[in-house]
Gaussian input, Z-matrix of N, CA and C with variables (Angstrom, degrees):
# hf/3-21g

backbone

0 1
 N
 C     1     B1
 C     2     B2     1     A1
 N     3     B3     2     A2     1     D1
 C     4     B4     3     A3     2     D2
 C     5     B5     4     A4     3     D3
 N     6     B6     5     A5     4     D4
 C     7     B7     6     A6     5     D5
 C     8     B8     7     A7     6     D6
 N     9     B9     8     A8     7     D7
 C    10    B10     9     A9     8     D8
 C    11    B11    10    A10     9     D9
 N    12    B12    11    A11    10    D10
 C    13    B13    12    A12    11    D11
 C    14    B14    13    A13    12    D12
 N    15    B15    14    A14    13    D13
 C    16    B16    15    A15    14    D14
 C    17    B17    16    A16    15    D15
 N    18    B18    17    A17    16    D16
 C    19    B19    18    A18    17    D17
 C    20    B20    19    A19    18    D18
 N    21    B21    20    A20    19    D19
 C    22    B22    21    A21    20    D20
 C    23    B23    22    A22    21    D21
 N    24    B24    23    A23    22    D22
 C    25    B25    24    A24    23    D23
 C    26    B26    25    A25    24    D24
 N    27    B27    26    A26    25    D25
 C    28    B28    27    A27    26    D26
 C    29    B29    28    A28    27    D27
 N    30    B30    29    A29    28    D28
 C    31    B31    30    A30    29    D29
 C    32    B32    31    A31    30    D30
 N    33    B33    32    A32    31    D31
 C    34    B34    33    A33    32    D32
 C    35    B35    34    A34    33    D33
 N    36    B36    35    A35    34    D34
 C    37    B37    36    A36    35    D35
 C    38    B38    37    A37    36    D36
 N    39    B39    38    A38    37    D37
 C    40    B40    39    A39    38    D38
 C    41    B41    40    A40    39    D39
 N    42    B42    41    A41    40    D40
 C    43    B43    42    A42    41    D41
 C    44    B44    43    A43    42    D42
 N    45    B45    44    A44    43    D43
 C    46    B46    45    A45    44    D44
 C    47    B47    46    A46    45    D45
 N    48    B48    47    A47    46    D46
 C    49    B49    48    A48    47    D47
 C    50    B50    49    A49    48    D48
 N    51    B51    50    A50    49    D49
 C    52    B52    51    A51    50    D50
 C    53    B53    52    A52    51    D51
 N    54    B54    53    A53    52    D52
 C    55    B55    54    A54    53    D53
 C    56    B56    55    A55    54    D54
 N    57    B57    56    A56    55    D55
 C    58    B58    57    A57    56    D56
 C    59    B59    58    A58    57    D57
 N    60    B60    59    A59    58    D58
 C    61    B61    60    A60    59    D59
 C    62    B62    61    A61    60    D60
 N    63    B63    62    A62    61    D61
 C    64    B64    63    A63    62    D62
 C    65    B65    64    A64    63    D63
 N    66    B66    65    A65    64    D64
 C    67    B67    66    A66    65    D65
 C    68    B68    67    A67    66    D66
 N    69    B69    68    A68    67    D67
 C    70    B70    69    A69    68    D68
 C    71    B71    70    A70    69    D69
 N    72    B72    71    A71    70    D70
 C    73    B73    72    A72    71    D71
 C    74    B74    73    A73    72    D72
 N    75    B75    74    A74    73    D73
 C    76    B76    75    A75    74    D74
 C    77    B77    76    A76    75    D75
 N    78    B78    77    A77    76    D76
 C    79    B79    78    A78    77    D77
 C    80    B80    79    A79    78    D78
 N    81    B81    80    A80    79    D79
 C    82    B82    81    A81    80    D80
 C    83    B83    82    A82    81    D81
 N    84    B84    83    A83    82    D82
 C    85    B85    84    A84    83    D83
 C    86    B86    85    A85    84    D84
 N    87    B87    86    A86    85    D85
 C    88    B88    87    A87    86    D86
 C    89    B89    88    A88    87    D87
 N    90    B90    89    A89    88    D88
 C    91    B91    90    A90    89    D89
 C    92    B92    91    A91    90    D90
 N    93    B93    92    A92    91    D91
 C    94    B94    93    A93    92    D92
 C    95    B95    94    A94    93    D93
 N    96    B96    95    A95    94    D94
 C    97    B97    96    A96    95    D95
 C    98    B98    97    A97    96    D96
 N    99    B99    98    A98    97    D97
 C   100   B100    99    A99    98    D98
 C   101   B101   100   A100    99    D99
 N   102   B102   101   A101   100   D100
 C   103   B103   102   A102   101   D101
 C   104   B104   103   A103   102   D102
 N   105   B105   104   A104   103   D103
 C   106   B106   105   A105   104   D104
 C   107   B107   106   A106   105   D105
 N   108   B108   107   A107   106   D106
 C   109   B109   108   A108   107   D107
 C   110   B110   109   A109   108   D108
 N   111   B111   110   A110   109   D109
 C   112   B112   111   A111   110   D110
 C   113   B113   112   A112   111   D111
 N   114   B114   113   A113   112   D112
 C   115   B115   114   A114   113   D113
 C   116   B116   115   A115   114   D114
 N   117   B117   116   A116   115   D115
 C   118   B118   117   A117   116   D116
 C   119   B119   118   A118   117   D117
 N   120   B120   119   A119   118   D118
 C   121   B121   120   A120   119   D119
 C   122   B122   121   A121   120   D120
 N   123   B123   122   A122   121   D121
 C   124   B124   123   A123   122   D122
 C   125   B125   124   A124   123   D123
 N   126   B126   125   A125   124   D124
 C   127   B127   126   A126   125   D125
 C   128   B128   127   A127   126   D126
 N   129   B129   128   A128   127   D127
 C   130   B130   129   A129   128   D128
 C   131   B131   130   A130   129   D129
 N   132   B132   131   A131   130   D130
 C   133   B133   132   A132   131   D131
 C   134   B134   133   A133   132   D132
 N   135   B135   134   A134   133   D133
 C   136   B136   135   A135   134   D134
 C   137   B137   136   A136   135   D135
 N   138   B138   137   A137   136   D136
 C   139   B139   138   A138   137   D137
 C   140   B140   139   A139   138   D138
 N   141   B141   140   A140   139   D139
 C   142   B142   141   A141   140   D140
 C   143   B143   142   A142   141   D141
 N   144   B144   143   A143   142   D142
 C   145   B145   144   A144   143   D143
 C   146   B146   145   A145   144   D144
 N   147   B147   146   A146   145   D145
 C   148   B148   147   A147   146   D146
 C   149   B149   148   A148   147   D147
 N   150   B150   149   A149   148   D148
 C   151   B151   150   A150   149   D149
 C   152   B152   151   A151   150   D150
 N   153   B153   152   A152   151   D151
 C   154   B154   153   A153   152   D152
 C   155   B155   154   A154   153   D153
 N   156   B156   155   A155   154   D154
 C   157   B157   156   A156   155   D155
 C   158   B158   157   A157   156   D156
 N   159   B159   158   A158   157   D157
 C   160   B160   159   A159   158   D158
 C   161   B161   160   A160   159   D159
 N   162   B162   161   A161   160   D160
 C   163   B163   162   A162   161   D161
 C   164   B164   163   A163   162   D162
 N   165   B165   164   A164   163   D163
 C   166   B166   165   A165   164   D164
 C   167   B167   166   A166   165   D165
 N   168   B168   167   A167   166   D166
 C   169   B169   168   A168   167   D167
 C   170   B170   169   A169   168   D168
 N   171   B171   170   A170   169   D169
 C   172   B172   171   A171   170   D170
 C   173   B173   172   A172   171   D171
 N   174   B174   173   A173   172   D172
 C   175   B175   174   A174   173   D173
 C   176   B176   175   A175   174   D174
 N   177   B177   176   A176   175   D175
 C   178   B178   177   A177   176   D176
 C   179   B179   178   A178   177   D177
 N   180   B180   179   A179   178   D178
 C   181   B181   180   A180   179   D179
 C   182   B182   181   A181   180   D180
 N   183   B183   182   A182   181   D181
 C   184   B184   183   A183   182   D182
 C   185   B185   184   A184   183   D183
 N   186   B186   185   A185   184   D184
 C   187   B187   186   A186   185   D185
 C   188   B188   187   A187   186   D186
 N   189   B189   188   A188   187   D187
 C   190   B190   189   A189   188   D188
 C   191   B191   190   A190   189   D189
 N   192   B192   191   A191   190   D190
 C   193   B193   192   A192   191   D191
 C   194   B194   193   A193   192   D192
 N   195   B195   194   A194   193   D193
 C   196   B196   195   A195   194   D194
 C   197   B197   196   A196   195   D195
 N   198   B198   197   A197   196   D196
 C   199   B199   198   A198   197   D197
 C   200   B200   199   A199   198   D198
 N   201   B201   200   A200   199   D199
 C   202   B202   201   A201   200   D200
 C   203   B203   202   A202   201   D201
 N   204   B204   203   A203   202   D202
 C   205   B205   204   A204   203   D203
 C   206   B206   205   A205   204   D204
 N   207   B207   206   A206   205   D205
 C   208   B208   207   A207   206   D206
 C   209   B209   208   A208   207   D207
 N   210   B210   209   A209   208   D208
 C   211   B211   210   A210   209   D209
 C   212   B212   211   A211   210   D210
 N   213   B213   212   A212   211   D211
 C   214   B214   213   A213   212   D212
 C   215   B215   214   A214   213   D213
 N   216   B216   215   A215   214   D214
 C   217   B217   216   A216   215   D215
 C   218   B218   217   A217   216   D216
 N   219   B219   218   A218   217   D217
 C   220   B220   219   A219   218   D218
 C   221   B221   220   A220   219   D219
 N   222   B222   221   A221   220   D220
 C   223   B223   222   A222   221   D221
 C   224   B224   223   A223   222   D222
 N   225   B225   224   A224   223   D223
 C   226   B226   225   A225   224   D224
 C   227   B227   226   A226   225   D225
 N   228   B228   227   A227   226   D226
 C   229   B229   228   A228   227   D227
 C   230   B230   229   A229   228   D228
 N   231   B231   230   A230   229   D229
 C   232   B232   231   A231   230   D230
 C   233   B233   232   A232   231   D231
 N   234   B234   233   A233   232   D232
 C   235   B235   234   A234   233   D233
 C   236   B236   235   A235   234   D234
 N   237   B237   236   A236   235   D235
 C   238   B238   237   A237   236   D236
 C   239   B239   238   A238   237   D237
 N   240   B240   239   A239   238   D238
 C   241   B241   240   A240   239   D239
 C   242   B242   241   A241   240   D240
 N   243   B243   242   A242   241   D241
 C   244   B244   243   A243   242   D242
 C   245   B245   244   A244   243   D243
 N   246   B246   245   A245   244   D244
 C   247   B247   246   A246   245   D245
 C   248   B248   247   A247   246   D246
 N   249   B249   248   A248   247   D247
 C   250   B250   249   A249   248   D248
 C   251   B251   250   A250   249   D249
 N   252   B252   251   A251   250   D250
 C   253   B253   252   A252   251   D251
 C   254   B254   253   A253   252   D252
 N   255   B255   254   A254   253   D253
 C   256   B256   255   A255   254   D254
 C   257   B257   256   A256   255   D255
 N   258   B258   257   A257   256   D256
 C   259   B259   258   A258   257   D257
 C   260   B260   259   A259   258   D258
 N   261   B261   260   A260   259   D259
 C   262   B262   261   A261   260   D260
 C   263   B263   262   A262   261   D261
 N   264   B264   263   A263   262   D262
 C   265   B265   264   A264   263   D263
 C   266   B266   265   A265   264   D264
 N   267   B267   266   A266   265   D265
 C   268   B268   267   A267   266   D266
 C   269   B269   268   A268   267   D267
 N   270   B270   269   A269   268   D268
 C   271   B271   270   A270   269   D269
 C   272   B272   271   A271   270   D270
 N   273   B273   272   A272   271   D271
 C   274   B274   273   A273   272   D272
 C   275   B275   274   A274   273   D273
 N   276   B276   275   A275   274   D274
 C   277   B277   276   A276   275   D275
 C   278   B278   277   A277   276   D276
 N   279   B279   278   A278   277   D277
 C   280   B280   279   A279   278   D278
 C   281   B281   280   A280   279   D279
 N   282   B282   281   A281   280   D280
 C   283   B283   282   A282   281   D281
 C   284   B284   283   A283   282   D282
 N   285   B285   284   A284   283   D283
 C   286   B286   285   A285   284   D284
 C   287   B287   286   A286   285   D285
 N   288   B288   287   A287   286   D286
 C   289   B289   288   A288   287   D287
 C   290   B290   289   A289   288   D288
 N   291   B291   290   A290   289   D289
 C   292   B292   291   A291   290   D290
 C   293   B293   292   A292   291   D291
 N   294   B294   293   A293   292   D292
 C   295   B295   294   A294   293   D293
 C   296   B296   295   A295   294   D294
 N   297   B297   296   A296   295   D295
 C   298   B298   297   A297   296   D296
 C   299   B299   298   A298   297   D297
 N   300   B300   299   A299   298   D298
 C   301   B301   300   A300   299   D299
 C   302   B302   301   A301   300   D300
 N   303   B303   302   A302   301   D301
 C   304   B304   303   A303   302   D302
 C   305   B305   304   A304   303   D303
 N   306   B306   305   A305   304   D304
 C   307   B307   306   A306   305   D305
 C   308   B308   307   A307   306   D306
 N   309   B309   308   A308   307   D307
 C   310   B310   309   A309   308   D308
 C   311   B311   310   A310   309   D309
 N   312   B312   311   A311   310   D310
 C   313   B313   312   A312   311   D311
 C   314   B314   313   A313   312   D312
 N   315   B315   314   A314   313   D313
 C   316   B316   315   A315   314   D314
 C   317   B317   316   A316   315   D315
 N   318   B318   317   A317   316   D316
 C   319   B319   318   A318   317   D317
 C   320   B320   319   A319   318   D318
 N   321   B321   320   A320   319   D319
 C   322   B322   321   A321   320   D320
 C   323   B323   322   A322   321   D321

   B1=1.4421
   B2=1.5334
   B3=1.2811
   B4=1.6944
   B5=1.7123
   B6=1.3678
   B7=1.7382
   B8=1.7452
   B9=1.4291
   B10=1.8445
   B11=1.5391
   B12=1.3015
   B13=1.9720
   B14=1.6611
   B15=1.4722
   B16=1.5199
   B17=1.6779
   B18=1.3069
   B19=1.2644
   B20=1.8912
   B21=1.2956
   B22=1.3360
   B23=1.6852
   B24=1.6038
   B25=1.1475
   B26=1.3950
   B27=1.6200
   B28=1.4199
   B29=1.4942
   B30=1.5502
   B31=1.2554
   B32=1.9925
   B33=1.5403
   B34=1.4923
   B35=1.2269
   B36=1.4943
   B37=2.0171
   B38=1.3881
   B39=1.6392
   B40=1.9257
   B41=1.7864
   B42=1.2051
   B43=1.6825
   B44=1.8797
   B45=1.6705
   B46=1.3396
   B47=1.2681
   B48=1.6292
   B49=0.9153
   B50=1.3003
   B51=1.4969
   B52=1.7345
   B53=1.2778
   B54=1.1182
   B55=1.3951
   B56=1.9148
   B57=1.2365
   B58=1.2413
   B59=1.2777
   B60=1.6505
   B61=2.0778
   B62=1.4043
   B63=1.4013
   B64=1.6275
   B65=1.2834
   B66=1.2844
   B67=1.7341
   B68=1.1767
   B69=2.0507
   B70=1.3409
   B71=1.5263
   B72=1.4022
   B73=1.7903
   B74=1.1820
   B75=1.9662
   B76=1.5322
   B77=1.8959
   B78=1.2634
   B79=1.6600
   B80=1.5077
   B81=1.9556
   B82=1.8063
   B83=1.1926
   B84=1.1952
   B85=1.3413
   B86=1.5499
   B87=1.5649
   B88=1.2012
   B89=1.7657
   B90=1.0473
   B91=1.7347
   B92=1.4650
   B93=1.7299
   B94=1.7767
   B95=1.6440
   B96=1.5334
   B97=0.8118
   B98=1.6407
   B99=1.6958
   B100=1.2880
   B101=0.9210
   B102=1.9085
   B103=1.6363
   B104=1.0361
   B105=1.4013
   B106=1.5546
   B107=1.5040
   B108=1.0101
   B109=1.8641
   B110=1.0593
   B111=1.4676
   B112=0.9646
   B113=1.8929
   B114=1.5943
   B115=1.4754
   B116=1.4324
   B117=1.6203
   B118=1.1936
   B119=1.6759
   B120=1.0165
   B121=1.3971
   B122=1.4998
   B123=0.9071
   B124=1.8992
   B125=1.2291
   B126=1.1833
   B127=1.8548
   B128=1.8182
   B129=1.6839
   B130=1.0431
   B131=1.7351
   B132=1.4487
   B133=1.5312
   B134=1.5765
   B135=1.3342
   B136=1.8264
   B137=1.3007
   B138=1.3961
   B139=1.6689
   B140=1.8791
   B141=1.5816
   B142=1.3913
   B143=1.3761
   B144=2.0785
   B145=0.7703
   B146=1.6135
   B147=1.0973
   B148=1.0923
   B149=1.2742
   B150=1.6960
   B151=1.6056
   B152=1.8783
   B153=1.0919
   B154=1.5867
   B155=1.2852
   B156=1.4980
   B157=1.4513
   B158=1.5031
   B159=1.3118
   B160=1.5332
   B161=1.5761
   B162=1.6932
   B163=1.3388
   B164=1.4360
   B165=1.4638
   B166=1.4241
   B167=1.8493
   B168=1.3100
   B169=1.5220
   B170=1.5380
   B171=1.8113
   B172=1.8322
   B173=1.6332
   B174=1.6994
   B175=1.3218
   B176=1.2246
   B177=1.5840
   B178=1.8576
   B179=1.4262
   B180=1.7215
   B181=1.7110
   B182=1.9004
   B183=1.6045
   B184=1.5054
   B185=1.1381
   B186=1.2829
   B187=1.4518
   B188=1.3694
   B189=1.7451
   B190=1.5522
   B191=1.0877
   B192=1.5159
   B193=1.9021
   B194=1.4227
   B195=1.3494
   B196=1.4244
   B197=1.8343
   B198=1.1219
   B199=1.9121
   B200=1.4742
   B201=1.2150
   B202=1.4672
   B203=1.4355
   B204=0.9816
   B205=1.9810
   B206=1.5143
   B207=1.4189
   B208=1.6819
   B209=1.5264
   B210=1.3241
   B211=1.7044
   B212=1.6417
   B213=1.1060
   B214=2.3606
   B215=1.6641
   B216=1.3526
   B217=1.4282
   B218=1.5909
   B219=1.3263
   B220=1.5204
   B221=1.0859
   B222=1.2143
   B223=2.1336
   B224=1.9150
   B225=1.4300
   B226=2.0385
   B227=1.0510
   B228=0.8289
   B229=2.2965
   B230=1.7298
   B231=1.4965
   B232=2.0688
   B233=1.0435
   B234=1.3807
   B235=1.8308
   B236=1.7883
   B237=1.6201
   B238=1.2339
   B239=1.5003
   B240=1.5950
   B241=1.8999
   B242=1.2617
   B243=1.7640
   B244=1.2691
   B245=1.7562
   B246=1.5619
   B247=0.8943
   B248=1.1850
   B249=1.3809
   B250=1.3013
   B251=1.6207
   B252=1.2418
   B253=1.6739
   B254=1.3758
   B255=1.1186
   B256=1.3918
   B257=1.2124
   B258=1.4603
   B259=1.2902
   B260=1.6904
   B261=1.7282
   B262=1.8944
   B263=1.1554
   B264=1.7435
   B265=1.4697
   B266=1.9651
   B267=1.1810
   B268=1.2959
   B269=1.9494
   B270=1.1964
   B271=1.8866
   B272=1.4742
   B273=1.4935
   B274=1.8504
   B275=1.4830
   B276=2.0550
   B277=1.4859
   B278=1.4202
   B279=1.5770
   B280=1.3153
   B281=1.6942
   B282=1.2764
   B283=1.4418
   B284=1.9209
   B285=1.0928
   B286=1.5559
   B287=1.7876
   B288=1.1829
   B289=1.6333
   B290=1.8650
   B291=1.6472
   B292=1.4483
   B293=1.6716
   B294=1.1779
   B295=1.4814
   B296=1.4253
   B297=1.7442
   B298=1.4877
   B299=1.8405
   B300=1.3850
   B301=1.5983
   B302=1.6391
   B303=1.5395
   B304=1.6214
   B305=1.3037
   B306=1.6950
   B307=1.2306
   B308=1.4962
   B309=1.4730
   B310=1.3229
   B311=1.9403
   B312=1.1926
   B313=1.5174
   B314=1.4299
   B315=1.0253
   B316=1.8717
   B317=1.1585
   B318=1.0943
   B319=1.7714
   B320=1.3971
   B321=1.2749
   B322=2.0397
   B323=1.7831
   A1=108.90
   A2=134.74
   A3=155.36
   A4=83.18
   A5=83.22
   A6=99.27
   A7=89.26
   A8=97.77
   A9=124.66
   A10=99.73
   A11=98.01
   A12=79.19
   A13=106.87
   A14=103.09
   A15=105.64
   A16=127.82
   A17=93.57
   A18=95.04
   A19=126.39
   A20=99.95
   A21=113.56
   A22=115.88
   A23=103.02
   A24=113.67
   A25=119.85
   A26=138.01
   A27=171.76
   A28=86.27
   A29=142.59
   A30=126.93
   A31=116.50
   A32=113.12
   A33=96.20
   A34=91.21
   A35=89.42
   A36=126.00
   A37=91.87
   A38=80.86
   A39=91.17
   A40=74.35
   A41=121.66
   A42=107.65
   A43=95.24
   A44=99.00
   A45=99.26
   A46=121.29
   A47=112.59
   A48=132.50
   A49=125.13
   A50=128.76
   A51=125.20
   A52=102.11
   A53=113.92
   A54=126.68
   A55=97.06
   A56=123.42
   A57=131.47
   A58=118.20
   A59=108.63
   A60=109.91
   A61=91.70
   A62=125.63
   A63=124.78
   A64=100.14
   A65=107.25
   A66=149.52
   A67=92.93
   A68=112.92
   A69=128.05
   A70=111.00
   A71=102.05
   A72=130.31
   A73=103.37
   A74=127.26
   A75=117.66
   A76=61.41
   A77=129.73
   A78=117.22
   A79=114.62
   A80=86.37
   A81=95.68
   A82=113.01
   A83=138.91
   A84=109.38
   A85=138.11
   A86=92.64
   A87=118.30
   A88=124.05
   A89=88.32
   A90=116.57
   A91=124.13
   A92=87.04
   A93=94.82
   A94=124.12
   A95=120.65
   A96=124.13
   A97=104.75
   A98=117.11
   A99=113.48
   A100=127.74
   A101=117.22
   A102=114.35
   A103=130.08
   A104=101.07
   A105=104.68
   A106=91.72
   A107=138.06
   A108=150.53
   A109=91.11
   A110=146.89
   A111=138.76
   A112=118.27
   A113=112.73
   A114=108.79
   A115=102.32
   A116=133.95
   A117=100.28
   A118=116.90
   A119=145.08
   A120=138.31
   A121=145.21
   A122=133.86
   A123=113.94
   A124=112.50
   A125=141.24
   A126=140.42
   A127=99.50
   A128=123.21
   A129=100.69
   A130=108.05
   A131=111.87
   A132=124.42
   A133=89.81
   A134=106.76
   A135=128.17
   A136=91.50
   A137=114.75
   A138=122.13
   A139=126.14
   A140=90.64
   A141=100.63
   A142=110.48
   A143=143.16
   A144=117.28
   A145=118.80
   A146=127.14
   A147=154.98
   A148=116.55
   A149=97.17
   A150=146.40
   A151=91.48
   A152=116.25
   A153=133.45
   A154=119.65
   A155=116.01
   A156=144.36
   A157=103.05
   A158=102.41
   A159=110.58
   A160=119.76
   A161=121.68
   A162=134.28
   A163=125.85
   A164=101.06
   A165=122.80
   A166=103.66
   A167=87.17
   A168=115.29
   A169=110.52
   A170=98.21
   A171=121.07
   A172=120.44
   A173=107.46
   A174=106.38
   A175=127.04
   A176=99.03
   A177=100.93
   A178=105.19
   A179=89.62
   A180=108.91
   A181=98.40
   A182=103.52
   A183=111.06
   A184=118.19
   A185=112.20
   A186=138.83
   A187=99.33
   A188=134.54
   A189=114.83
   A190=111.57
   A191=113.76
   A192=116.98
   A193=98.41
   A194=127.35
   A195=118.56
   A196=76.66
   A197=103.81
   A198=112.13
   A199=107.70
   A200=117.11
   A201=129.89
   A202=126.81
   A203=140.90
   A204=120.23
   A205=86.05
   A206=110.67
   A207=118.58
   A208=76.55
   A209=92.68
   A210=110.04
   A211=116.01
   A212=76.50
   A213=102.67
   A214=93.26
   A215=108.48
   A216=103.71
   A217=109.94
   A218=126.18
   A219=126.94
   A220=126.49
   A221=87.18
   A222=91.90
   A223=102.83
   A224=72.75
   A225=97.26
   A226=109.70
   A227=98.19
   A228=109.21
   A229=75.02
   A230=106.80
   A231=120.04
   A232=86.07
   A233=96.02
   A234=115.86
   A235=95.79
   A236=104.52
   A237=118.64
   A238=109.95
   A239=80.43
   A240=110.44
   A241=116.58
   A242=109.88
   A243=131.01
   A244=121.45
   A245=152.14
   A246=131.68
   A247=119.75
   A248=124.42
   A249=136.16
   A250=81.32
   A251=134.90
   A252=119.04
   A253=94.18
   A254=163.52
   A255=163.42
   A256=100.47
   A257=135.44
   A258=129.30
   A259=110.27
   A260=107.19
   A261=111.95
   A262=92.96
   A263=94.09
   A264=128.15
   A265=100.18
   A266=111.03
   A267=130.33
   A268=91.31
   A269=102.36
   A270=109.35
   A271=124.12
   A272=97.05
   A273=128.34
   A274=74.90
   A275=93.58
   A276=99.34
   A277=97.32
   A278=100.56
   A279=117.33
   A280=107.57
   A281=111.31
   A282=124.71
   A283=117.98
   A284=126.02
   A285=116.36
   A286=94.13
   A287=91.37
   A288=113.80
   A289=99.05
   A290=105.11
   A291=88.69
   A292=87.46
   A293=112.93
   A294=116.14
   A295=145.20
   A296=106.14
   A297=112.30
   A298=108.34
   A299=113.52
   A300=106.29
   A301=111.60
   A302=101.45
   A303=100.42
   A304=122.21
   A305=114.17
   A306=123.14
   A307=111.30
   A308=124.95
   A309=97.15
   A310=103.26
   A311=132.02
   A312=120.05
   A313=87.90
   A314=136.66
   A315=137.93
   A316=117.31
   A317=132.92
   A318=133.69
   A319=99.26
   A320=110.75
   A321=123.05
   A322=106.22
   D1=124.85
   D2=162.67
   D3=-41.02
   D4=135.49
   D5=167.99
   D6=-111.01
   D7=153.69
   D8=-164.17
   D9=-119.69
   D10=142.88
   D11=167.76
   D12=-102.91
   D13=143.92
   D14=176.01
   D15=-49.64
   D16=120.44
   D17=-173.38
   D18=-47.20
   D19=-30.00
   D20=166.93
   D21=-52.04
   D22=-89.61
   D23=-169.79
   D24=-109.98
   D25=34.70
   D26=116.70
   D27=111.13
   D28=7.67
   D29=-179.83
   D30=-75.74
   D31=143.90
   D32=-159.59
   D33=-91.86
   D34=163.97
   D35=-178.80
   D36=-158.62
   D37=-166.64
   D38=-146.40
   D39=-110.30
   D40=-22.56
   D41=-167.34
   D42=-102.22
   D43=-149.01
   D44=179.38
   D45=-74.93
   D46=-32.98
   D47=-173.27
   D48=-124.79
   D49=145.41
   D50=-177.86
   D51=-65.66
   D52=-176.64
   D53=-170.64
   D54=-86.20
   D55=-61.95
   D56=-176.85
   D57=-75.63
   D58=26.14
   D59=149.78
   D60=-127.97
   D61=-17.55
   D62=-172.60
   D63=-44.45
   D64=-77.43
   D65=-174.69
   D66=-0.97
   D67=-90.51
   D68=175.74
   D69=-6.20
   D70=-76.48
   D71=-155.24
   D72=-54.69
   D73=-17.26
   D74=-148.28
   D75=-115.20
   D76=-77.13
   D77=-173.07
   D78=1.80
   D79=-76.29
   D80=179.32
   D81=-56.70
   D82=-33.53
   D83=178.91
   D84=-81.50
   D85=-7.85
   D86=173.31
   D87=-72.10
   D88=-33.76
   D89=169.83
   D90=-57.10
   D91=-63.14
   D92=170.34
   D93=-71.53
   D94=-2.38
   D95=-160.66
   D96=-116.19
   D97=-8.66
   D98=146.07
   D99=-78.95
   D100=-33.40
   D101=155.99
   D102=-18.63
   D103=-54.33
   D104=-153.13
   D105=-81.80
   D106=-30.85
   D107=-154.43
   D108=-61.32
   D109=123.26
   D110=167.54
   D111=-81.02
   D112=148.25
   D113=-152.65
   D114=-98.97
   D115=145.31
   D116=-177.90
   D117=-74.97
   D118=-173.14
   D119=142.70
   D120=-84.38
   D121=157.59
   D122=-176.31
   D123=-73.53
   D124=-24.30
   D125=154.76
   D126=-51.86
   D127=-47.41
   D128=-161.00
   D129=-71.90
   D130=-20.69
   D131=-150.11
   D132=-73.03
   D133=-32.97
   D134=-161.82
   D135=-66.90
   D136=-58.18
   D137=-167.77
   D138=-64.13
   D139=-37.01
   D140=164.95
   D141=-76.48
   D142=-31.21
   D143=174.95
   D144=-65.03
   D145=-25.02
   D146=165.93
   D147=-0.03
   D148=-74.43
   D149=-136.83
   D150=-101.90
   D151=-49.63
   D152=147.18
   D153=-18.88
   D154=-71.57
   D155=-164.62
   D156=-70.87
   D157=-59.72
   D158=179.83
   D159=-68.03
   D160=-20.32
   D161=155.35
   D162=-58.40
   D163=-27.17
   D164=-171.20
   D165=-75.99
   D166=-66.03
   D167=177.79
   D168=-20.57
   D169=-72.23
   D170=179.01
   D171=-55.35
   D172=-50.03
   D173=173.75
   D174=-143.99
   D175=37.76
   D176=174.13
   D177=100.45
   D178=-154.37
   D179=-179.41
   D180=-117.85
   D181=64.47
   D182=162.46
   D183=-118.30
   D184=154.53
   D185=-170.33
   D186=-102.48
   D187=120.28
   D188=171.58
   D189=-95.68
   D190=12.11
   D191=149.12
   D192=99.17
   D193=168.54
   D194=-173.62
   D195=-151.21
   D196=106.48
   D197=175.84
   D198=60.63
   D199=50.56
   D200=162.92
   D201=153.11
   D202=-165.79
   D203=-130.99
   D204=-94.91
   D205=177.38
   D206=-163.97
   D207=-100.28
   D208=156.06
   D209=175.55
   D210=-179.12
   D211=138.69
   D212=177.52
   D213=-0.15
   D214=142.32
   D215=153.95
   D216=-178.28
   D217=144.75
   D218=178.67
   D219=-82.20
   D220=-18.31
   D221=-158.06
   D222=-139.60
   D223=69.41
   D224=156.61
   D225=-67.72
   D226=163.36
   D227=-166.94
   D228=-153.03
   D229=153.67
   D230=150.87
   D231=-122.04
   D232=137.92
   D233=155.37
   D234=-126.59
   D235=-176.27
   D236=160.31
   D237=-72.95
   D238=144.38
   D239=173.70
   D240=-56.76
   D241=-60.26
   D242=155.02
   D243=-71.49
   D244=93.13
   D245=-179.49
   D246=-53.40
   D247=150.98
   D248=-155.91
   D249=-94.84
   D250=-54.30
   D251=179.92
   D252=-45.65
   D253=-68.22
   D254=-122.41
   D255=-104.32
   D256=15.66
   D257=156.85
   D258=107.14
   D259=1.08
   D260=-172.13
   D261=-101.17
   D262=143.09
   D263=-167.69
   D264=-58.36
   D265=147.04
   D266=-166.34
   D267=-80.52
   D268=-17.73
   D269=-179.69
   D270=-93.71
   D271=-0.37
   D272=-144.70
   D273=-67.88
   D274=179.52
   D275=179.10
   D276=-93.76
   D277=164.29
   D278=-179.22
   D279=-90.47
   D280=156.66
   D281=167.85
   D282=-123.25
   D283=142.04
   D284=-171.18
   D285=-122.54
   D286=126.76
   D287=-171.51
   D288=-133.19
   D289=162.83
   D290=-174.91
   D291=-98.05
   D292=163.10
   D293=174.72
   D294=-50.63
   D295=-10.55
   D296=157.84
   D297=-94.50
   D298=-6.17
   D299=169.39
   D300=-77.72
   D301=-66.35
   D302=149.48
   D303=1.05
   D304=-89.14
   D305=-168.67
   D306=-59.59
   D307=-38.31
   D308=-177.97
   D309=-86.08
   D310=-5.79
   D311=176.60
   D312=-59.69
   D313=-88.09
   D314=-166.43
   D315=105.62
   D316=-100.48
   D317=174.89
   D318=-138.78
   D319=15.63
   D320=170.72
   D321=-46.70

């Protein structure tokens, strides 16, 4: 493979950039990109435990599954119904999934 010189600071590498101007650029972008992440809040953390508690309450420690049968589970998480990346209100209703159903719904 042709070594390039970094566009930054003309020293060669095999990509655009050396490793020691990369670095910086992947930080910053890493930075702005928790910015933007929105954080939850302690009313919201309160509200989702909430939504949990009161799931618990009605039918135990079940999961009603997210694309396959409801089943046993400890570790319910609520998120939004609507994801808030996907355009659902940050006030939206909550849904209680166990945390590997969660993870595969995503921002679906």
């Amino acid at each position: 493979m042709a070594k390039r010189t970094c566009l930054d600071c003309g020293a060669l590498t095999n990509g655009t950039r050396c490793i020691a101007c990369q670095r910086p650029r992947e930080r910053a972008a890493l930075r702005t990109k928790r910015e933007r992440r929105p954080r939850t809040s302690y009313a919201e953390d309160k509200r989702r435990a909430a939504a949990v508690a009161a799931h618990r309450r009605e039918q135990g420690d079940w999961c009603p599954g997210w694309k396959r049968d409801p089943h046993k589970a400890t570790d319910l998480t609520a998120d939004h119904i609507d994801a808030v990346a996907a355009g659902g209100s940050e006030g939206g209703e909550l849904q209680v999934l166990c945390r590997s159903c969660n993870s595969a719904k995503g921002a679906r």
